[in-house]
C-alpha positions in Angstrom: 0.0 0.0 0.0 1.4 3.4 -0.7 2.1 5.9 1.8 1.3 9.3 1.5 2.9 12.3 3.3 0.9 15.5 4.1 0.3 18.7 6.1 -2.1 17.6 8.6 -5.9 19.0 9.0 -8.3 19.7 11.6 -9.9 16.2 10.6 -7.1 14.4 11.8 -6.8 15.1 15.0 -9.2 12.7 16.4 -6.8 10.5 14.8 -3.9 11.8 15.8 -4.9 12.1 19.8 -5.4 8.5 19.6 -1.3 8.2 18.5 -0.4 10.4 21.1 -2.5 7.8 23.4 -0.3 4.9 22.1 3.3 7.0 22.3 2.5 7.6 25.7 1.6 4.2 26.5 4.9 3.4 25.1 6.7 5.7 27.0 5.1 4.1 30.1 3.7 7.0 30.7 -0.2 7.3 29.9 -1.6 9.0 32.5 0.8 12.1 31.7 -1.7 13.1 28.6 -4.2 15.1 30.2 -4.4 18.2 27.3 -8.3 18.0 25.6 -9.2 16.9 22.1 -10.7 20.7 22.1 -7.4 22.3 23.2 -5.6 19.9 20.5 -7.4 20.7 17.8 -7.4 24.5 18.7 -3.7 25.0 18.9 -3.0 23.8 15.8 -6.1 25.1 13.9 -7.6 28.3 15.5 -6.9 31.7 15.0 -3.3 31.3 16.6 -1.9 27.7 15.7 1.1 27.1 18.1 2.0 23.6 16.3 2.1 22.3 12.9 2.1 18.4 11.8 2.5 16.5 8.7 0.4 13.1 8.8 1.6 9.6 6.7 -1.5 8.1 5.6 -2.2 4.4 4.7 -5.5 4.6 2.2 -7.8 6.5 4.4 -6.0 5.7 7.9 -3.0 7.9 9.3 -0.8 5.8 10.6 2.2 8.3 11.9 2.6 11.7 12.0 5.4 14.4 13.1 4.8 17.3 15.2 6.3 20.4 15.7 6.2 23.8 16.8 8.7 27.1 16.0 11.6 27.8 18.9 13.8 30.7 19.3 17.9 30.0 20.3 19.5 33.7 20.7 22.2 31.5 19.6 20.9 30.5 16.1 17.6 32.0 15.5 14.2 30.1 14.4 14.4 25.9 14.5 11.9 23.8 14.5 11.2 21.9 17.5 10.0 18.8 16.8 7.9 17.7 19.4 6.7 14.1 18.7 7.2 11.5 15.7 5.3 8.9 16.2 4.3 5.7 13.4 1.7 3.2 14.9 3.7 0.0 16.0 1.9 -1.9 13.0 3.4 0.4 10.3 6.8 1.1 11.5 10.2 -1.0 9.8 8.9 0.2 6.1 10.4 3.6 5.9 7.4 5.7 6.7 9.5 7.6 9.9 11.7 8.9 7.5 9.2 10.0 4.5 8.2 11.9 7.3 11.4 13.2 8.6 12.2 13.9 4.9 8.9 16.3 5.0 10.0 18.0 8.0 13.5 18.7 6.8 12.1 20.1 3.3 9.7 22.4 5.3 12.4 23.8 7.6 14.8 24.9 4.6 11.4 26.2 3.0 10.8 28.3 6.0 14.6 28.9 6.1 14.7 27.6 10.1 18.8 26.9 10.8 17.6 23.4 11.9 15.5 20.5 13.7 15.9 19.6 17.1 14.0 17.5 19.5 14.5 14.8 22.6 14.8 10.9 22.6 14.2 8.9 25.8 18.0 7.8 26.5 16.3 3.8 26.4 14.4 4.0 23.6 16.9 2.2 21.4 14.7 2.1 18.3 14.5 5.6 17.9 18.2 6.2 19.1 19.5 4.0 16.2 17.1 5.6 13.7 18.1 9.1 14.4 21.8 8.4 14.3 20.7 6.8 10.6 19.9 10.2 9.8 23.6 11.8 11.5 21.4 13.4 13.9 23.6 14.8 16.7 22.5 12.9 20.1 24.1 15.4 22.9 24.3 13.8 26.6 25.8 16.8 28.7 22.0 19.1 28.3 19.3 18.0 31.4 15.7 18.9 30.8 13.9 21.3 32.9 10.3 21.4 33.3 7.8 23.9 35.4 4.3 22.9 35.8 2.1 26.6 36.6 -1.3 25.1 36.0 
């Protein structure tokens, strides 16, 4: 079945929510997704989208997708952040992570961001091995930092 590779739209976010269900079951972590289908869908399509995604789609079913937002280094300027890449566990092994890296990458130099970066769990092995596939740059000495306000 071919795959095809494009921006997403409101309509998939239903869809989309349900992968970000499974990535955080994966990252053992599924009660840590508390953000609304409402609030989803309204960041990325209201008046003020905060994040954009592309979606790989099997026939009528998306089976992965790649999101990301815009972040600022006084360092380097605009990048894109991307915040999750994620291909359902049945569809991965046939290439569809990277038509979707490959979409990402072609949309940054369109946009003319200096570059992609994003985070990897340190033992998810997969995704470690795929990355460095791609030459990514895996840097051990940063820690993240989170602040929870709500």
């Amino acid at each position: 079945m071919s795959i095809t590779i494009r921006k997403a739209e409101r309509k998939d976010c239903a869809r989309m929510m349900e992968l970000v269900h499974e990535l955080a079951v994966f990252e053992k972590a599924p009660q840590e997704v508390t953000v609304s289908q409402e609030h989803f869908e309204e960041s990325g399509f209201g008046s003020k989208p905060v994040w954009w995604a592309f979606v790989a789609e099997a026939g009528n079913q998306v089976v992965g997708f790649a999101l990301y937002y815009i972040r600022y280094s006084t360092w380097k300027g605009q990048r894109m952040y991307l915040e999750d890449l994620l291909v359902t566990e049945a569809w991965r092994g046939k290439g569809i992570g990277s038509l979707l890296f490959d979409a990402l990458i072609e949309e940054a130099k369109k946009q003319h961001y200096n570059g992609i970066a994003w985070q990897v769990l340190e033992w998810n092995e997969p995704a470690i091995r795929f990355y460095k596939k791609l030459n990514a740059t895996l840097d051990p000495e940063w820690v993240n930092c989170a602040l929870t306000v709500a």
